[in-house]
N, C-alpha and C positions, 0 to 999 in steps of 0.2 A: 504494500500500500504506500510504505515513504516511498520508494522508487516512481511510481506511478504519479505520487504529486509534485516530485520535480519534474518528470516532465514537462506535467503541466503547468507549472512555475516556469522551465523555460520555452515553451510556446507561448503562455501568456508576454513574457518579456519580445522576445520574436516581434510577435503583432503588434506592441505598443511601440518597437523602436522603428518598425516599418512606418506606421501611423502616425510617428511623431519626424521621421524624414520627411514623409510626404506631405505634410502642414507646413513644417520650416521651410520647404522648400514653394508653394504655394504663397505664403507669407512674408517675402523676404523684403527687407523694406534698406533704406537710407534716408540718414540724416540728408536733407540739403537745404544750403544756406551760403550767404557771404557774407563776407565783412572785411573793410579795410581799418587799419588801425587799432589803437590798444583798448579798443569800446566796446569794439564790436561783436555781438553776441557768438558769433560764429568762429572765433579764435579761441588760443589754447593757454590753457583751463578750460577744454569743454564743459562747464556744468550743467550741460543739459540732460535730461531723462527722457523716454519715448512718451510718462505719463505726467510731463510739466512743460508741455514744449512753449516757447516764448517767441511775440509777433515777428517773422523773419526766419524762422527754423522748423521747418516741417519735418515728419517725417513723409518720404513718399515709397511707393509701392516699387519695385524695380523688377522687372522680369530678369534680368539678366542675373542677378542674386549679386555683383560687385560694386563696389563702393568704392568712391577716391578719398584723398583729402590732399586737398594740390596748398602749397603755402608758397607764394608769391614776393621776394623782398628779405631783406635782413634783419632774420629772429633775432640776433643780440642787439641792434644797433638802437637809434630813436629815427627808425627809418619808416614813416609816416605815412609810405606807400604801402605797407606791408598788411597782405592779402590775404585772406584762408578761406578757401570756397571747398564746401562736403556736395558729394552729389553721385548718382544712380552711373555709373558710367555702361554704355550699349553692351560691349562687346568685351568679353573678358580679356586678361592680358594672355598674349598668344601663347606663353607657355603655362598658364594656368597656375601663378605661385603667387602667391601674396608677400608684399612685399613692401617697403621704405627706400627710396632713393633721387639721387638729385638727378634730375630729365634737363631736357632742352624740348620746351615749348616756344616752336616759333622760334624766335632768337635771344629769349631767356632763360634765365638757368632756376628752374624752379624744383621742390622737395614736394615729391608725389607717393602716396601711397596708396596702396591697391589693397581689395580685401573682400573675403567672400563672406557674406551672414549676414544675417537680422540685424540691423544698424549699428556695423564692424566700424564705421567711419566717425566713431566719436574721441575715438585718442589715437594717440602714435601706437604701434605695435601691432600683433595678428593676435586672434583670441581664438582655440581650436570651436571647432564645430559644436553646436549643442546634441547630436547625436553621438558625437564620439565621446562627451561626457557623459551620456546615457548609457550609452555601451560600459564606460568604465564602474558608473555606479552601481549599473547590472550583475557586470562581475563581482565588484564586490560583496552584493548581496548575496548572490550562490553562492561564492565562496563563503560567509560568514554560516549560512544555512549546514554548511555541511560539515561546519566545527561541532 
């Protein structure tokens, strides 16, 4: 009988972590927004959340599931052109990695970052998939079950 309900402990886990890919992936949204200078709601210190967003900062829907966040101008300086625009971008990057680096847009040299998930575009860095956290908290409850 215990054998019999792990199974079905691990089909139940199965069909929730299918269930919960195919949502996150239906649902995948970005932050998008700009702002020039040290005001503007859309620079970093992002303290924005998906459930406080503020006039200037949506969050929008993105088929594509990638997210930028392009910063435009000189982070240390008092360089008062300086840009941070969050947004949905089309088409993923062509080898599929997410990633932090300084680009050549057009003929400036700007810090672009790429990212796939449910509004990935609110800080610097990559944050793994919320399926592959699901898979690990799975694991570790079989495994705790079978202590």
């Amino acid at each position: 009988m215990a054998k019999r309900t792990r199974v079905l402990d691990l089909v139940i886990v199965f069909v929730l972590l299918i269930c919960f890919s195919v949502v996150e992936g239906l649902f995948q949204r970005c932050y998008s927004c700009r702002s020039r200078g040290k005001l503007g709601d859309c620079k970093d210190p992002f303290a924005i959340n998906s459930t406080k967003l503020t006039p200037g900062v949506e969050a929008v829907p993105c088929v594509s599931g990638w997210c930028s966040k392009i910063i435009d101008g000189q982070k240390d300086g008092k360089d008062h052109d300086l840009a941070t625009e969050r947004q949905c971008i089309q088409r993923s990057p062509p080898d599929n990695i997410q990633r932090c680096a300084e680009a050549l847009v057009g003929n400036k040299k700007v810090f672009i970052c790429f990212c796939q998930g449910d509004l990935c575009n609110s800080a610097f860095g990559v944050t793994p998939s919320s399926p592959l956290l699901l898979v690990i908290t799975a694991l570790f409850v079989l495994r705790w079950q079978n202590l």
